[in-house]
C-alpha positions as CSV (number, residue, x, y, z in Angstrom):
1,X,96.5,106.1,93.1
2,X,99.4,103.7,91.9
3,X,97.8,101.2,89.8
4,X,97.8,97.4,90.2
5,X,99.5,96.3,87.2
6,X,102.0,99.3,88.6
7,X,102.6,97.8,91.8
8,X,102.8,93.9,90.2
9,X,105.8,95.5,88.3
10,X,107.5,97.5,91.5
11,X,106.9,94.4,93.1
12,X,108.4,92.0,90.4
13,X,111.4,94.3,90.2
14,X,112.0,95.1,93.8
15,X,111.9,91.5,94.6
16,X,113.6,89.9,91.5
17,X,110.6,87.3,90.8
18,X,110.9,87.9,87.0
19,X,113.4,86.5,84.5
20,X,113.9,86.1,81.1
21,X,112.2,82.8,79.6
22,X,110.0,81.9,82.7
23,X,106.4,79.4,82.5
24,X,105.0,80.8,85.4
25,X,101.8,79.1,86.7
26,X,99.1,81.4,87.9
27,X,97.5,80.4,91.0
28,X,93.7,80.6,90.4
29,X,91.3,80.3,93.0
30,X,88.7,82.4,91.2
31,X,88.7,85.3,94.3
32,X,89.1,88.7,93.5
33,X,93.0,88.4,94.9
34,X,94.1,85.5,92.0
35,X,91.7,87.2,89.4
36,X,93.5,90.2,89.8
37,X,96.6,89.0,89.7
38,X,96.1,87.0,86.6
39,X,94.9,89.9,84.6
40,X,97.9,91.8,85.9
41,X,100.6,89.7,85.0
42,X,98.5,89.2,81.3
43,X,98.6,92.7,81.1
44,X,102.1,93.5,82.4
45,X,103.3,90.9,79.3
46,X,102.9,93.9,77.2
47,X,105.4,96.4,79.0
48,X,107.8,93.7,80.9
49,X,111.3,94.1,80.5
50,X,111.3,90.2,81.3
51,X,109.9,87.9,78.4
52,X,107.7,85.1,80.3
53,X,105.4,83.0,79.8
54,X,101.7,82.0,82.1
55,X,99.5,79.5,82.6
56,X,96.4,80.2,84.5
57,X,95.9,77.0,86.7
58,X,92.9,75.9,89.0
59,X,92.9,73.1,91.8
60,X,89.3,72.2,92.4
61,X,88.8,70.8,95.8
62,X,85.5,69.2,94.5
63,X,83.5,70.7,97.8
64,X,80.9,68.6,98.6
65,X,81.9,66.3,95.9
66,X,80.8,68.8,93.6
67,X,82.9,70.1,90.1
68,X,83.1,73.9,90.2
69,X,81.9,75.3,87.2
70,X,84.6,77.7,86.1
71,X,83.5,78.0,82.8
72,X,83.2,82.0,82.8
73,X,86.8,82.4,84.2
74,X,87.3,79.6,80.9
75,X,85.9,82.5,78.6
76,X,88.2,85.3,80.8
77,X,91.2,83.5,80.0
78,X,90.3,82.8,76.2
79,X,90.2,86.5,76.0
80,X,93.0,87.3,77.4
81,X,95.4,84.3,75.6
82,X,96.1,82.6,78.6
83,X,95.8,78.5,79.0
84,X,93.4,77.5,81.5
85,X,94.7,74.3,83.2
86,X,91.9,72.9,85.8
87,X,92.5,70.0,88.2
88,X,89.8,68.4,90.1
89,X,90.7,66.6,92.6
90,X,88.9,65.1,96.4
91,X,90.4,67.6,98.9
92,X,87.6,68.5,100.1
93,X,86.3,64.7,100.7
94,X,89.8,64.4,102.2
95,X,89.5,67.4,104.2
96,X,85.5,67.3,105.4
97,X,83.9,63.9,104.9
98,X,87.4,61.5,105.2
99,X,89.7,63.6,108.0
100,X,86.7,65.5,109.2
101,X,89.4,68.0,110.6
102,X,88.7,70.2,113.4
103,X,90.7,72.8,112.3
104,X,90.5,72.1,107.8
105,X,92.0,75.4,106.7
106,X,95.4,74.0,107.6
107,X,94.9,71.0,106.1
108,X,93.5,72.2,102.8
109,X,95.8,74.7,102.0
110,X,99.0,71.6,102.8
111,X,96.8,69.7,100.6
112,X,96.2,72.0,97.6
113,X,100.1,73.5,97.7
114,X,101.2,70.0,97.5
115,X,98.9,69.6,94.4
116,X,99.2,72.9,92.7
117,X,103.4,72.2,92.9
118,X,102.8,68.6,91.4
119,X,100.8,69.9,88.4
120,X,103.2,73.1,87.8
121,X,105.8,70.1,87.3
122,X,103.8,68.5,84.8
123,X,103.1,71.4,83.1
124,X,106.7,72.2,82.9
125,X,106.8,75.3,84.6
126,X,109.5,76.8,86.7
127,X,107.5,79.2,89.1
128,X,104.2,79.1,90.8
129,X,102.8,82.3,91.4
130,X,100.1,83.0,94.4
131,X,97.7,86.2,95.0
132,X,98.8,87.0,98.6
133,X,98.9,90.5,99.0
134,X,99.9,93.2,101.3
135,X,96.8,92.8,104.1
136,X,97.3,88.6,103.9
137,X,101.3,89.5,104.7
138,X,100.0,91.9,107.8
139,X,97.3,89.5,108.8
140,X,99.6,86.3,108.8
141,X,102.1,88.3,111.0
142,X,99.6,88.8,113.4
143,X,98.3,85.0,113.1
144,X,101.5,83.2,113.7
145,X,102.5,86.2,116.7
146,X,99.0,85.1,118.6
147,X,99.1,81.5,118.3
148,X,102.8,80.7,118.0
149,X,104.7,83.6,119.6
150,X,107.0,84.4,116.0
151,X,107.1,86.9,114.0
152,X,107.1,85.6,111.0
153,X,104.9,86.1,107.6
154,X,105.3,84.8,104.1
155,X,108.7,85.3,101.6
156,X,107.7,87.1,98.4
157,X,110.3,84.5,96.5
158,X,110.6,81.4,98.1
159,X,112.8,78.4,96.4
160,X,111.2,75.2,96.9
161,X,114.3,72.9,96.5
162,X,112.4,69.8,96.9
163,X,109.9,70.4,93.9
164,X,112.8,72.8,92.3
165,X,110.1,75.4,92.0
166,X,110.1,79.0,92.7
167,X,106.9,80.4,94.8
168,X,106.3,84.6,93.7
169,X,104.0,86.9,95.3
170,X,103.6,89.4,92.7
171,X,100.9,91.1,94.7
172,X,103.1,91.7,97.8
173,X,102.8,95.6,97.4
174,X,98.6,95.7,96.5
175,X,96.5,96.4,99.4
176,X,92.9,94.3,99.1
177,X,90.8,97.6,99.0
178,X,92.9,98.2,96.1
179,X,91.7,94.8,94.2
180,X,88.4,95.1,95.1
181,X,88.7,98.2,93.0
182,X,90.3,97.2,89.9
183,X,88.6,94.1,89.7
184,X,85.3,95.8,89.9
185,X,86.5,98.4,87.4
186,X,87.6,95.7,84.7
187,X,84.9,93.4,85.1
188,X,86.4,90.3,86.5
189,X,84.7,87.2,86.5
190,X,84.9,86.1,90.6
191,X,84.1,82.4,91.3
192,X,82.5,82.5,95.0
193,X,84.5,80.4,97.6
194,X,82.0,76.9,98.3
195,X,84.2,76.0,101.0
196,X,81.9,75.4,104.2
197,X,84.0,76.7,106.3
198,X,84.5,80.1,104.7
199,X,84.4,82.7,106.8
200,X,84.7,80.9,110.2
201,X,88.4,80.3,110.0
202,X,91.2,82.1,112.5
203,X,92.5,84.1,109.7
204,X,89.0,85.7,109.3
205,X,89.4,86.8,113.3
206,X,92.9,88.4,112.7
207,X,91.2,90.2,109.5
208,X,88.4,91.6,111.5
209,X,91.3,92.2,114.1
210,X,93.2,94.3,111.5
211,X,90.3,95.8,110.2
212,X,89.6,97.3,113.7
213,X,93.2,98.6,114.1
214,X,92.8,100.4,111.0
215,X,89.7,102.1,111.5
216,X,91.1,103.0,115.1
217,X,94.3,103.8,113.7
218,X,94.2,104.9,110.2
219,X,97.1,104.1,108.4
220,X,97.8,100.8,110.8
221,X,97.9,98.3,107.7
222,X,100.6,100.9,106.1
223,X,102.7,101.3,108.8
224,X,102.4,97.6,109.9
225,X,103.6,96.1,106.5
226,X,106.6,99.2,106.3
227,X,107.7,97.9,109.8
228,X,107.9,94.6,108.4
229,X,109.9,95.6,105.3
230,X,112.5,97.7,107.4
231,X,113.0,94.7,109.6
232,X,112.9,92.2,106.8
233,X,110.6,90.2,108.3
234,X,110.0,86.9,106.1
235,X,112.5,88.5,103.7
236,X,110.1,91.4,102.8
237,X,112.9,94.3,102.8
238,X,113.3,94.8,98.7
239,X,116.4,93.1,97.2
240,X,116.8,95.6,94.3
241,X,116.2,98.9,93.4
242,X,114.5,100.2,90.0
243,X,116.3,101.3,87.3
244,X,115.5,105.0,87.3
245,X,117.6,105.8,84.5
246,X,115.3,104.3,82.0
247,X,111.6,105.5,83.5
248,X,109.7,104.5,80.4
249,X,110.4,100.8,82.2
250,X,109.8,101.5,85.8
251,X,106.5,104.2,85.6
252,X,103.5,103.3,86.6
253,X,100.8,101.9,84.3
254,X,97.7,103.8,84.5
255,X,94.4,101.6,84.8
C-alpha cells in the first residue's frame, strides 16, 4: 500500500504545486483530511526536492459563539516545528444566528475561503494549501452533475489572481480510507467538527451515494476519479511526469 506522504509527493510532482522558496499555508480544520495532510507535507520537508516553507493555519468559525479549543493540535504542531496561526472569527453567528441560512454549508465555506485567503496575505504566504482528497473530487463531481447538470469538480492548482494566491490540493491522489489509516497509525490529534449542521448537508447524501456505488461496485471510486483524470475533468489529467531517472527522489516513502 503506497503511503500518504508517497502520494502527497506523486501528487505534488504530477501536478507541479511545489517550488523552490514557497510559504505555504496549511489549511487546518482539525479533521482527519487537514491533519493528515499537515503531517504529510512536515514530513515530506525532509525528502522534497523543493525547499518550502509551512504554516499550519486555523479559521475558527466560533460555532455557537464558542472558541474552539485547539490547544492539542497547538502541542502537534510544536512537535513537529510548524507555526500555528489561529483566527477566530463570527462565521458561524453570520452563518446560523445573523443569515440563518437555509442551506449554511455554502455560505460557510464562501465565508471561511474568503478569510483563510485574507490571513495567508498577511502572513505573507504565496499558496494556500487544502485537504481535499480523491473521494471529495469524486463526490463533488457527482454534486454539481445532480444539482447543476456540469461536470465539473475542483483544480488541484488553482491561481487566484484576485488575492494572487495559489490554491494546492496535495491530497488529490489519497483516498479517505487511506487517512483514516495513517492518521490512526500516527496518532493524530482530530478536533471534532461543532458545526450543527454536520452531517445533514447534501455532500453527506452524495457520500452515502458513493459509498453505495462502491460497495455495489467495488472499485467505483477508482475508476470514477481515473475517468476524470483521462478526461481532465477540472484539470485533473497530470501536467508532468516523475523523473524516473533519479528514483531515490520519486519512490515511495514507507509509513
Amino acid at each position: 500500500m503506497k503511503s500518504v506522504e508517497g502520494l502527497v509527493r506523486k501528487a505534488c510532482t504530477e501536478y507541479g504545486m511545489l517550488a523552490d522558496g514557497d510559504r505555504i499555508g496549511i489549511g487546518v480544520s482539525g479533521g482527519k483530511d487537514s491533519m493528515s495532510m499537515l503531517a504529510a507535507m512536515a514530513a515530506l520537508r525532509r525528502y522534497s526536492e523543493k525547499s518550502y516553507y509551512i504554516e499550519a493555519l486555523i479559521l475558527d468559525p466560533c460555532f455557537g459563539n464558542v472558541e474552539g479549543d485547539y490547544s492539542a493540535i497547538e502541542r502537534y504542531c510544536e512537535s513537529i516545528d510548524v507555526p500555528l496561526v489561529i483566527k477566530r472569527t463570527n462565521i458561524g453567528e453570520v452563518v446560523f444566528d445573523i443569515r440563518q441560512e437555509h442551506n449554511p454549508c455554502s455560505l460557510c465555506a464562501r465565508l471561511r475561503r474568503g478569510s483563510l485567503h485574507d490571513l495567508c496575505i498577511e502572513r505573507g504566504l504565496n499558496k494556500i494549501a487544502l485537504g481535499h482528497h480523491k473521494n471529495d473530487a469524486v463526490e463533488t463531481l457527482f454534486l454539481n452533475l445532480f444539482n447543476e447538470g456540469r461536470l465539473d469538480a475542483f483544480s488541484p492548482v488553482s491561481y487566484l489572481s484576485r488575492k494572487n494566491l495559489y490554491m494546492i490540493r496535495p491530497m488529490i491522489l489519497c483516498e479517505e480510507s487511506l487517512l483514516t489509516a495513517y492518521a490512526a497509525r500516527i496518532s493524530l490529534p482530530i478536533y471534532k467538527n461543532p458545526c450543527p449542521n454536520d452531517g445533514f448537508s447534501k455532500r453527506e447524501e452524495i457520500k452515502r451515494f458513493c459509498a453505495e456505488k462502491e460497495a455495489e461496485y467495488p472499485g467505483f471510486l477508482t475508476r470514477t476519479f481515473h475517468a476524470m483524470q483521462r478526461a481532465d475533468v477540472s484539470g485533473l489529467a497530470p501536467k508532468f511526469e516523475p523523473d524516473y531517472s533519479r528514483p531515490d527522489k520519486n519512490e515511495d516513502i514507507s509509513e
